[in-house]
PAZAPA-4460 file (N, C-alpha, C; in steps of 0.05 Angstrom, whole numbers, plus 32768, in hexadecimal, padded with zeros to 4 digits):
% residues 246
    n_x    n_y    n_z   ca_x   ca_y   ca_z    c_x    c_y    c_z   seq   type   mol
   8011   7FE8   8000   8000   8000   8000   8012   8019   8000     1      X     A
   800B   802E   7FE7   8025   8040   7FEE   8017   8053   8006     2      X     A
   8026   8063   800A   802D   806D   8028   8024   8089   801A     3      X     A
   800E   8099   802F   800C   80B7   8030   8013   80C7   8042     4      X     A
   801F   80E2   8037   8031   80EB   8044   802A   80FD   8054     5      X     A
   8031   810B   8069   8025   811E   8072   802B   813C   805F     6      X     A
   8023   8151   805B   8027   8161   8047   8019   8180   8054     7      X     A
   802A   8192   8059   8023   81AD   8061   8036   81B9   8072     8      X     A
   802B   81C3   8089   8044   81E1   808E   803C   81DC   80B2     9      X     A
   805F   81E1   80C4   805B   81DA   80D9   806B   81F3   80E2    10      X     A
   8068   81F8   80FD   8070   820A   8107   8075   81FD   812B    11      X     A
   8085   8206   8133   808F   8209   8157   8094   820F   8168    12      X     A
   8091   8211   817C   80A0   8225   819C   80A3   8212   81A3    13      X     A
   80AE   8219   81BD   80B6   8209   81D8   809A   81F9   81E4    14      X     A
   8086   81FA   81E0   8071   81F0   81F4   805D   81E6   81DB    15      X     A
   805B   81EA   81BA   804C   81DA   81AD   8059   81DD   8192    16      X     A
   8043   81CA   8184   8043   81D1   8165   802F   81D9   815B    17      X     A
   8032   81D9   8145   801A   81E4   812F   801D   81D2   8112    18      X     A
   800D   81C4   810C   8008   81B9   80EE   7FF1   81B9   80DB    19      X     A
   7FF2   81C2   80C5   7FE1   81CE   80B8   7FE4   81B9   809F    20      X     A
   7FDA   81AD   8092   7FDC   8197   8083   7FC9   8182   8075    21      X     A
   7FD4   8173   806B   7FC2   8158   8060   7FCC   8144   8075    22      X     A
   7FBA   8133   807B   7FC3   811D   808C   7FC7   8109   8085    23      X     A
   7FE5   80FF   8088   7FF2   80EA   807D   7FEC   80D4   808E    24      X     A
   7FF6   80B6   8087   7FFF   80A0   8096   7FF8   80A0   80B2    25      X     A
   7FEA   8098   80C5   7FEB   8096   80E0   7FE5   8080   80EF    26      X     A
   7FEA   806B   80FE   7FD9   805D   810F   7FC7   806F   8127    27      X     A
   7FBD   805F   8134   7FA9   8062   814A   7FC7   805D   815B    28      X     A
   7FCD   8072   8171   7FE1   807F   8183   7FE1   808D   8194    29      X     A
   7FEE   8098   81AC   7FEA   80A6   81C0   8001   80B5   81CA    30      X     A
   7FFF   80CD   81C2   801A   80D6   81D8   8017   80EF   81E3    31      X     A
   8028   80FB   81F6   802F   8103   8207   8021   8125   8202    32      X     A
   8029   8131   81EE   801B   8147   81EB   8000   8151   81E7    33      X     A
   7FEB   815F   81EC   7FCF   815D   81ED   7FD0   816B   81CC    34      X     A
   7FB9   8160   81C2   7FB1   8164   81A7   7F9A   8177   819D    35      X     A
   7F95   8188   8192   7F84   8198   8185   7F82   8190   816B    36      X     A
   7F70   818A   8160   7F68   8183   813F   7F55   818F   8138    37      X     A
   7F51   81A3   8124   7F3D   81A7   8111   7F3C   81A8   80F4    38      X     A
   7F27   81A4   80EE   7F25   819C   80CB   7F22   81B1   80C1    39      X     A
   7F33   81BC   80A8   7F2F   81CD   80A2   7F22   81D0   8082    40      X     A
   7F1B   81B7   807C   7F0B   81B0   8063   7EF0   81B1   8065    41      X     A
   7EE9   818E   8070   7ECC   818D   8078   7ECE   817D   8096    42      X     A
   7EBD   8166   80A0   7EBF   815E   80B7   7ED9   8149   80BB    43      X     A
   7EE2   8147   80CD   7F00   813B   80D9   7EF3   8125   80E6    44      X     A
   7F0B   8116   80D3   7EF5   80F3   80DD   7F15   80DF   80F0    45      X     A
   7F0B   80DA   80FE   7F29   80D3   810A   7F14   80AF   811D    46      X     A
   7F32   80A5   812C   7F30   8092   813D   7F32   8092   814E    47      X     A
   7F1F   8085   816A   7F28   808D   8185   7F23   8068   818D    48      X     A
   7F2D   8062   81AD   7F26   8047   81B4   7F11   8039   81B5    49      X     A
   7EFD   8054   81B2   7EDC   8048   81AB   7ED5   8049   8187    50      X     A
   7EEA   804C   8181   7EE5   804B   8158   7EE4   8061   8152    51      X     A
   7EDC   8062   8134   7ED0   8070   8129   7EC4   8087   8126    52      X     A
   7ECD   80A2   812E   7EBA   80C2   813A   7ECB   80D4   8116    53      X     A
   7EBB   80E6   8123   7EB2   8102   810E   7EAD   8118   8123    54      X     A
   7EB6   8132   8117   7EB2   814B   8125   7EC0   815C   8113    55      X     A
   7EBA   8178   8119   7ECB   818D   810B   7EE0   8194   8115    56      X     A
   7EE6   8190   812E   7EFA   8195   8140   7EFF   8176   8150    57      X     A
   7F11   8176   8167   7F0E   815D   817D   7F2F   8164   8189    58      X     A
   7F25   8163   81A1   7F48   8168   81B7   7F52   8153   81C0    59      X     A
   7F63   8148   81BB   7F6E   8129   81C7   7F7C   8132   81E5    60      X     A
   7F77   812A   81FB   7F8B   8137   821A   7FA6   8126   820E    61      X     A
   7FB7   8126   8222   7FD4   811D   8221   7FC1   80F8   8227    62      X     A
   7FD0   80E5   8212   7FD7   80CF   8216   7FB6   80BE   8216    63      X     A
   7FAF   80CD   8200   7F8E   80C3   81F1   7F94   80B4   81DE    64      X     A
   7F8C   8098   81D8   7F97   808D   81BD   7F82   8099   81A8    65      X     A
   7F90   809C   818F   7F7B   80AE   8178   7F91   80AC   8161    66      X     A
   7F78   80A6   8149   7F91   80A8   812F   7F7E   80C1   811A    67      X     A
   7F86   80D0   8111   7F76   80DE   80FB   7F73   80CC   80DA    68      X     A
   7F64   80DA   80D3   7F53   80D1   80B6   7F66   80E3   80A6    69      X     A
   7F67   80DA   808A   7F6C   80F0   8078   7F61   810B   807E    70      X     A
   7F6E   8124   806E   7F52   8136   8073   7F6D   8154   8077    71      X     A
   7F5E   816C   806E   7F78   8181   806D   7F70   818D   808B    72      X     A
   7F7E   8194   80A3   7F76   8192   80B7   7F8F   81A3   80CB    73      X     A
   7F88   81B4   80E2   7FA1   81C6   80EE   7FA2   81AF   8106    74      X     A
   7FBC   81A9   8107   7FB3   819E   8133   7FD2   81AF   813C    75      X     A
   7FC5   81B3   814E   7FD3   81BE   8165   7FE4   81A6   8184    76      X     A
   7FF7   81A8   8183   8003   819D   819B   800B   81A7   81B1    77      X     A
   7FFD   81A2   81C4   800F   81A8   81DC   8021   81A3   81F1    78      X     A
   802F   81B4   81F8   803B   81A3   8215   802F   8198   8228    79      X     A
   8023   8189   8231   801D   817A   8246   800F   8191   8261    80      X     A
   802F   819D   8264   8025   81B7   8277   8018   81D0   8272    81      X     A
   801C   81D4   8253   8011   81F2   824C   7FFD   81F9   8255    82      X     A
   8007   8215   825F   7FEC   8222   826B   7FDE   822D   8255    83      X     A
   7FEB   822E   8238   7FD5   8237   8225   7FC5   8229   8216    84      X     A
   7FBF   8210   8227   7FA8   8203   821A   7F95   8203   8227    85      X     A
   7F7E   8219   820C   7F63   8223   8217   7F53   8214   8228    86      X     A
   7F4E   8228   8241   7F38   8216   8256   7F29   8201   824D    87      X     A
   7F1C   820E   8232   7F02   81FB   822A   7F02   81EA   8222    88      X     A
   7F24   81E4   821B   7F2A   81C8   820C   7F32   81BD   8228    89      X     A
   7F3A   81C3   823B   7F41   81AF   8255   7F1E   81AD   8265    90      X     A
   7F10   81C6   8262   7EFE   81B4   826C   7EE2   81A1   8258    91      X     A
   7EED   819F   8242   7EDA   818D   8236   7EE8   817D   8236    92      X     A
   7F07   8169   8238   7F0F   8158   8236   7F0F   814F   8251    93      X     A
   7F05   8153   825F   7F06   8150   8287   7F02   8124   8286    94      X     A
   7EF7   8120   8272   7EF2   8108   8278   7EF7   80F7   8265    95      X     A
   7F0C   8105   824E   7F18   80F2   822E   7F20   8109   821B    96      X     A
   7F17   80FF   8209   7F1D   810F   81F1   7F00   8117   81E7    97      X     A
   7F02   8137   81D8   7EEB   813D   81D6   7EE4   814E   81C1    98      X     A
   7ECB   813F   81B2   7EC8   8150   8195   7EB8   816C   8199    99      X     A
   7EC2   8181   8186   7EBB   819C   8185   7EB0   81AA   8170   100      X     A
   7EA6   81B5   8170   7E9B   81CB   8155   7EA9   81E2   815B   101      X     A
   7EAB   81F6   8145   7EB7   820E   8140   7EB1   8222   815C   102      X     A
   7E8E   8224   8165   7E85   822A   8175   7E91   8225   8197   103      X     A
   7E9E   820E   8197   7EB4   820F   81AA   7ECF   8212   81B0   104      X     A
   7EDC   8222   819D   7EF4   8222   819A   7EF0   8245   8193   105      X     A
   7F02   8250   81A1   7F10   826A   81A6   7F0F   8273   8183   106      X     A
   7F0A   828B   8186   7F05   8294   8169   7F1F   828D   8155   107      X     A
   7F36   8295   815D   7F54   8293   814F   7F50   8278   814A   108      X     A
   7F4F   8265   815B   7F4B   824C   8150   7F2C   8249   8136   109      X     A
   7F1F   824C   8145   7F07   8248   812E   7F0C   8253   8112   110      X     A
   7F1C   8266   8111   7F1B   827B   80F6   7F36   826F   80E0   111      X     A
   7F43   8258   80E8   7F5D   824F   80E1   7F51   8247   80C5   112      X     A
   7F68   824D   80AD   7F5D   823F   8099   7F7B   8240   8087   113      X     A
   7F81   8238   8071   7F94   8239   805C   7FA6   8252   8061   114      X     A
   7F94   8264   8061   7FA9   8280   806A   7FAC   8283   807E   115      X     A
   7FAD   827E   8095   7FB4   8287   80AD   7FCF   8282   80B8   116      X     A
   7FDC   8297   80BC   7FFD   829D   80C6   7FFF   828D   80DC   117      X     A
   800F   8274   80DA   800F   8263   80F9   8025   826D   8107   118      X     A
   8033   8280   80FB   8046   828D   8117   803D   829F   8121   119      X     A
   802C   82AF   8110   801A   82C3   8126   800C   82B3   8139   120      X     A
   7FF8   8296   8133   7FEC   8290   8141   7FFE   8280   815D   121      X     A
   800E   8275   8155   802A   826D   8169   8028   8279   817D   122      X     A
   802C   829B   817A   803C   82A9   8188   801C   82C0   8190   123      X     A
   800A   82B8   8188   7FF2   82C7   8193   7FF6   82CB   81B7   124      X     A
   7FE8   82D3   81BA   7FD9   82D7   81D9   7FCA   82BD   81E1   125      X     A
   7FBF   82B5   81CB   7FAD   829A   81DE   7FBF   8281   81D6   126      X     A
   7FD3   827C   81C9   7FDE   8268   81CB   7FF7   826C   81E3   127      X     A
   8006   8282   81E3   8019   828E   81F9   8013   82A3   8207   128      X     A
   8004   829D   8217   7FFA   82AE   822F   8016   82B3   8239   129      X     A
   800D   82CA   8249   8024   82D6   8253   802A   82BF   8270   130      X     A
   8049   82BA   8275   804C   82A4   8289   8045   82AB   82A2   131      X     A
   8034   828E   82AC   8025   8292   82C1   8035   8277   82DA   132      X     A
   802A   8286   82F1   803D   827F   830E   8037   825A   8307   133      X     A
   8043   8249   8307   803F   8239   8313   802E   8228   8333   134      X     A
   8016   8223   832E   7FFE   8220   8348   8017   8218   835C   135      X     A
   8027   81FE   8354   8038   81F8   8369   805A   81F2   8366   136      X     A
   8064   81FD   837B   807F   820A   837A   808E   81F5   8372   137      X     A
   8089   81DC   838B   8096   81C7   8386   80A0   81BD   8363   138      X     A
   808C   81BA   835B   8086   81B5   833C   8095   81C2   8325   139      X     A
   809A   81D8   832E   809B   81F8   8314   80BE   81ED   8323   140      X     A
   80C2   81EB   8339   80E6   81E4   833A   80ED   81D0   8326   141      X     A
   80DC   81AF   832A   80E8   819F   8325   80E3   819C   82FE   142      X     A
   80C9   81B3   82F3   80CC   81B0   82D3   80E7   81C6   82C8   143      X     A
   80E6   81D9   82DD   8106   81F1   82D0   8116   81DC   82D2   144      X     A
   811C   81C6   82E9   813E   81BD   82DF   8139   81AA   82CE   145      X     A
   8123   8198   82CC   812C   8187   82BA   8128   819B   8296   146      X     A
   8121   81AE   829B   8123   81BA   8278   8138   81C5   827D   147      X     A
   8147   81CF   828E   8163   81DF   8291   8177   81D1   828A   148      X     A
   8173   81B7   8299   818E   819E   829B   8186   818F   826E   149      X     A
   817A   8191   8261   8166   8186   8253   8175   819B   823C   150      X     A
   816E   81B7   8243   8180   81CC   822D   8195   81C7   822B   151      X     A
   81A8   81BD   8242   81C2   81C1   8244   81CD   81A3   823F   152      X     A
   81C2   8194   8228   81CC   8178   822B   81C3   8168   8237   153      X     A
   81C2   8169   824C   81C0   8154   8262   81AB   814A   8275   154      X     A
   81AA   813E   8288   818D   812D   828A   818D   812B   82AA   155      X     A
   8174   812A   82B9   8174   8126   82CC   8169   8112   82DC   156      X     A
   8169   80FE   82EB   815B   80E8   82F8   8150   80EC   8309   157      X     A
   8137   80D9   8303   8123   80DC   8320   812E   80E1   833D   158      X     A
   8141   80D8   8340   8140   80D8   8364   814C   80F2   8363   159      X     A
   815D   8104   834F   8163   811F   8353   8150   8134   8359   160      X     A
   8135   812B   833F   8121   8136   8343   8114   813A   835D   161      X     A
   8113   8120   8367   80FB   8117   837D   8106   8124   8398   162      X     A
   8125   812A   8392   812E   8143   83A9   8125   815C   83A7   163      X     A
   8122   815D   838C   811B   8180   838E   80FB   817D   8393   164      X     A
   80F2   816E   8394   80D3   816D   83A3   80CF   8165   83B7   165      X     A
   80E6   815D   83C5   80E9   814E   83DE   80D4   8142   83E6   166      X     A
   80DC   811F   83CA   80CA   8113   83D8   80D7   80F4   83D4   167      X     A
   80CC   80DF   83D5   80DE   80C3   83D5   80DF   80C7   83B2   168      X     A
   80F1   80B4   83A7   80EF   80AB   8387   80D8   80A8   837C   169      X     A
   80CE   8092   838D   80AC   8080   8384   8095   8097   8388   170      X     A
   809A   80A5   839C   8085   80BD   839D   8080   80CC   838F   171      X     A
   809D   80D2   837E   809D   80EA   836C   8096   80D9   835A   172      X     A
   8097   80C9   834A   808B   80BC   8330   806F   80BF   833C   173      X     A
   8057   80B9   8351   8041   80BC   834B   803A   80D6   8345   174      X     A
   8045   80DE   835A   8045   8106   835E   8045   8114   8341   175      X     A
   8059   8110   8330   8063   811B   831E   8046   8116   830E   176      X     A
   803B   80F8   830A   802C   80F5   8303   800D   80FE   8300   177      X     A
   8004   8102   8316   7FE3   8111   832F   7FF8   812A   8322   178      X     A
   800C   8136   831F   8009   814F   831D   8003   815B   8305   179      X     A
   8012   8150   82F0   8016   8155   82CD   8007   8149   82BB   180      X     A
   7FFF   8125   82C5   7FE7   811E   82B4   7FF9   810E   82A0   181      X     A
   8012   810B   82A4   802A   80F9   8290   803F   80ED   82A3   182      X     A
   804B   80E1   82A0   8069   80CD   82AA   8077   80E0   82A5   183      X     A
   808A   80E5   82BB   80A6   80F2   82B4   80B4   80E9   829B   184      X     A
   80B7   80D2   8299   80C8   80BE   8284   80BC   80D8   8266   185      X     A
   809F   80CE   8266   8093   80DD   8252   8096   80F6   8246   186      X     A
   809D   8108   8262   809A   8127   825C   80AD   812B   8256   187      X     A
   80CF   8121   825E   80E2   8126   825B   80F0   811E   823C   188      X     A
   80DE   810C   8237   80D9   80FE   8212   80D8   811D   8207   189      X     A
   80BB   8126   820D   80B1   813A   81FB   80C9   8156   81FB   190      X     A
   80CE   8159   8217   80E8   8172   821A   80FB   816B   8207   191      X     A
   8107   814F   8209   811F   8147   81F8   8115   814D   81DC   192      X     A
   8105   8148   81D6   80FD   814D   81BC   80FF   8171   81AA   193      X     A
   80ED   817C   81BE   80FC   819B   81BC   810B   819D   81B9   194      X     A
   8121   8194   81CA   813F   819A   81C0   814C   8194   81AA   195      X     A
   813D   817B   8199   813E   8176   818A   8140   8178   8171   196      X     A
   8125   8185   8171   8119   8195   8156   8128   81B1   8155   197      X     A
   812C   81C2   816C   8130   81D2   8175   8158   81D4   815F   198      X     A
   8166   81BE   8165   817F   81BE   8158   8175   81B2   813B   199      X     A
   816B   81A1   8135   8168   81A4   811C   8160   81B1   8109   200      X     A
   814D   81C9   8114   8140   81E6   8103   815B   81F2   810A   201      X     A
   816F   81F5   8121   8181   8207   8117   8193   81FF   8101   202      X     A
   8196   81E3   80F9   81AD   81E2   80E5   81BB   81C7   80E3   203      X     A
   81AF   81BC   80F8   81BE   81A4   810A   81BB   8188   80FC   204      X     A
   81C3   8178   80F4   81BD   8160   80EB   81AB   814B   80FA   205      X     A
   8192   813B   80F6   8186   8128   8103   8193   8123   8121   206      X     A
   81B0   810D   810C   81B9   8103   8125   81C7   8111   813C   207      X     A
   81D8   8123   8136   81E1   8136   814B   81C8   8144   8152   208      X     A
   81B3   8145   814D   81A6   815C   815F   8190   813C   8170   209      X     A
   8193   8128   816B   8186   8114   817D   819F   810E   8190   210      X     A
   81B3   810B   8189   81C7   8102   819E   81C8   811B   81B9   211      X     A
   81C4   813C   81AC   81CA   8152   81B1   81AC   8150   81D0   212      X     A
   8199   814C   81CF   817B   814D   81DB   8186   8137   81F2   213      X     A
   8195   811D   81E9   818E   8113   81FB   818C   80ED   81F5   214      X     A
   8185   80EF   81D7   8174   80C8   81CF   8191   80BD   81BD   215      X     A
   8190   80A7   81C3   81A4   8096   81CD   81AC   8097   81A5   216      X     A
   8197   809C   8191   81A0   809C   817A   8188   80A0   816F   217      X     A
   818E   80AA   814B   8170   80B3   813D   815E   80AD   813E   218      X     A
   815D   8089   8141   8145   807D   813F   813D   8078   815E   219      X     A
   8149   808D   8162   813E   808F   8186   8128   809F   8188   220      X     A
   8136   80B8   817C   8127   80D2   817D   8110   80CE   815F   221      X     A
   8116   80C5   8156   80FE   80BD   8137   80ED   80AF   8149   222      X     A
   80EE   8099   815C   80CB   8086   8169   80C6   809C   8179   223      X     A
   80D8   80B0   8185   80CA   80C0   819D   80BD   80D7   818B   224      X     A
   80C4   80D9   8175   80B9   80F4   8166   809B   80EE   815D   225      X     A
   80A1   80CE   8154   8083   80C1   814C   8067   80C5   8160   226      X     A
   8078   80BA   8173   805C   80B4   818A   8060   80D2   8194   227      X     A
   8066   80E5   8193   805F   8107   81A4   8045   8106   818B   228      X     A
   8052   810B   8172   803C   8113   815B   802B   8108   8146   229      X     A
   8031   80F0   8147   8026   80D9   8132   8029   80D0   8117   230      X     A
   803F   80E4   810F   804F   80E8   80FB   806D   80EA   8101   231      X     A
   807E   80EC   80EF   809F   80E6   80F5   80A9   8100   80EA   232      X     A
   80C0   8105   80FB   80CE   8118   80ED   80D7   8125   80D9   233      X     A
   80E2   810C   80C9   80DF   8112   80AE   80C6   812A   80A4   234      X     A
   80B0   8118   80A9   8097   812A   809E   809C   8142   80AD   235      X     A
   8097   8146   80C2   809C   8167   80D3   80B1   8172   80C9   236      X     A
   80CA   816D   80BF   80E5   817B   80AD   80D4   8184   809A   237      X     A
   80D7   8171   808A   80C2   817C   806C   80A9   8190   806A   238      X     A
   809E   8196   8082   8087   81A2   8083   8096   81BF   8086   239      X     A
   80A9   81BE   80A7   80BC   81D5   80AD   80C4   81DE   8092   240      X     A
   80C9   81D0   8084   80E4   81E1   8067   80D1   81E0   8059   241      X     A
   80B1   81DC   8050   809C   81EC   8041   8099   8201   8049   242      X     A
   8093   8201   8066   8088   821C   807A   80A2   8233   8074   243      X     A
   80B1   822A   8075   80CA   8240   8073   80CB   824D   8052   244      X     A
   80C2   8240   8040   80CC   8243   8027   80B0   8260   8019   245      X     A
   809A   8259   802E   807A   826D   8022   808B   828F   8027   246      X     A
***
């Protein structure tokens, strides 16, 4: 069966993405970053564990299995933690994943279509709110070092962590967990990955910028790139060097 590709224009920060596109190749998958999908054709037909759904919109939380349908379509990724994912998508997903109409989604989202600038939208107000306090202190310590230690190469282990929360090892894996809604193992995937993409948009080759993040080799950072977005790097390069070329 030949293979379809993913095809359109992606954009990045530190805390999500943006893809605007045809939807290529995917299984039914789950990862770490929370999902925004809307169709920007006609209705967006995708897969969830109960089958088969349709909607014009639909928000996957962090670690929902879901595969999309063909179909020309924007989704949005987020960090796990971002505080700029709209209330209304955290409180209609309170209990799964959850389909939407235009009518529930923030106008900038609703109004998205072929022309719409995704680095304006990137860098809007409602996608990067201005940074807000961390509810708890403990927490906001132990995500600065592991993205500090994470920029700078290098990596940090649970029981380092579980000091700066001062709590046992085993505690902090539930903790970390009741707090973020993901596995440390997981989140620190998705950080490494930033760093990732992050050296390869500057100039950096695959493999030096996977060795550079952190994964033991390409096809380290290629299965971790898969399961964040449901597509492979490759495809997200190719989209980056369309987006750059308009």
């Amino acid at each position: 069966m030949k293979r379809t590709t993913w095809k359109g224009d992606i954009v990045f920060s530190h805390s999500m993405a943006i893809f605007r596109g045809q939807v290529g190749d995917n299984r039914l998958h789950s990862h770490w970053a929370s999902q925004l999908t809307i169709a920007l054709d006609s209705e967006l037909s995708f897969e969830t564990d109960s089958g088969a759904q349709s909607a014009k919109a639909v928000y996957f939380p962090s670690n929902t299995a879901h595969r999309l349908e063909s179909g020309f379509v924007c989704s949005i990724y987020f960090d796990p933690l971002a505080e700029s994912i709209p209330t209304a998508l955290r409180r209609g997903a309170a209990e799964g994943w959850a389909p939407l109409s235009l009518e529930d989604l923030p106008r900038q989202l609703a109004s998205i279509d072929d022309s719409t600038d995704l680095r304006a939208l990137l860098n809007s107000e409602l996608l990067s709110p201005p940074d807000m306090a961390c509810p708890e202190p403990r927490l906001e310590k132990v995500i600065h070092e592991i993205r500090t230690r994470l920029a700078e190469g290098k990596d940090i282990d649970r029981d380092a962590l579980a000091e700066i929360a001062h709590l046992s090892p085993t505690r902090f894996s539930h903790w970390f967990v009741e707090r973020t809604g993901v596995p440390l193992r997981s989140y620190k995937k998705w950080l490494k990955l930033r760093v990732a993409v992050d050296a390869v948009l500057e100039g950096r080759n695959p493999m030096e910028a996977a060795v550079m993040a952190g994964f033991s080799d390409l096809a380290h950072m290629s299965r971790a790139f898969s399961e964040s977005f449901g597509f492979t790097y490759t495809d997200a390069l190719r989209a980056w060097e369309q987006t750059n070329q308009l």
